[in-house]
Steps between C-alpha positions, in 0.01 A plus 500: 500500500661837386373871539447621135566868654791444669637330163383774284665778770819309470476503156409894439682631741829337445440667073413756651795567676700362205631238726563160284413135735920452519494886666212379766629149552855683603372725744302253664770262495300205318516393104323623231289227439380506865381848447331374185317324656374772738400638227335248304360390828610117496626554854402812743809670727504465829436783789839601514575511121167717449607745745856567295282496223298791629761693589680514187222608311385734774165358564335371805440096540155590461547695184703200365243237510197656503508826248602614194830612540687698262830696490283799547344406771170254575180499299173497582633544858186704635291283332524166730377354698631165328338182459662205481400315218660120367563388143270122533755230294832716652392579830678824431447761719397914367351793686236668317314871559155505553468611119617191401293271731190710340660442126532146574169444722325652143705327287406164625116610486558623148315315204750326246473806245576731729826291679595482102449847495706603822806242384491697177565820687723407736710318190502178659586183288175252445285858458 
């Protein structure tokens, strides 16, 4: 079980920082393919590891696994709380806004023209 928005923070903030994995992995004294996989979220750091995380990116723990963190700073921020939501065949972990629990509440009540419809949109493959 991973936490997609932990993965995707590691992910964004480490571009955005134009850090590359062999940068990270060095100042956190582990490989590059074990922060790979932070980031691809095959395996989830530990306490410890999150906190040096945090702190190189300047972000709270909180911040880090729960928001949308970017170099600039975290968005969406005032817009919490979050909900925790899971990913069914993964059991992966995400933290959604109470805009997206109403998008996807509607979604699933949505008739099959309009979830075409809304996949269209949104640019999603299998529209």
């Amino acid at each position: 079980m991973s936490n997609i928005q932990l993965a995707a923070n590691l992910r964004r903030l480490r571009n955005d920082h134009n850090y590359t994995q062999m940068q990270i992995g060095r100042k956190l004294n582990i490989s590059r393919q074990a922060y790979s996989n932070y980031e691809t979220g095959k395996r989830i750091p530990d306490i410890d590891m999150l906190i040096r995380i945090a702190d190189i990116y300047h972000v709270t723990l909180e911040q880090l696994v729960s928001q949308t963190c970017t170099k600039d700073g975290v968005i969406n921020e005032i817009s919490g709380p979050y909900f925790t939501g899971m990913e069914i065949e993964s059991a992966d972990m995400i933290y959604l806004t109470r805009e997206e629990v109403e998008l996807l509440t509607h979604f699933r009540s949505a008739s099959e023209d309009d979830r075409k419809l809304t996949k269209k949109v949104l640019k999603m493959e299998g529209s």
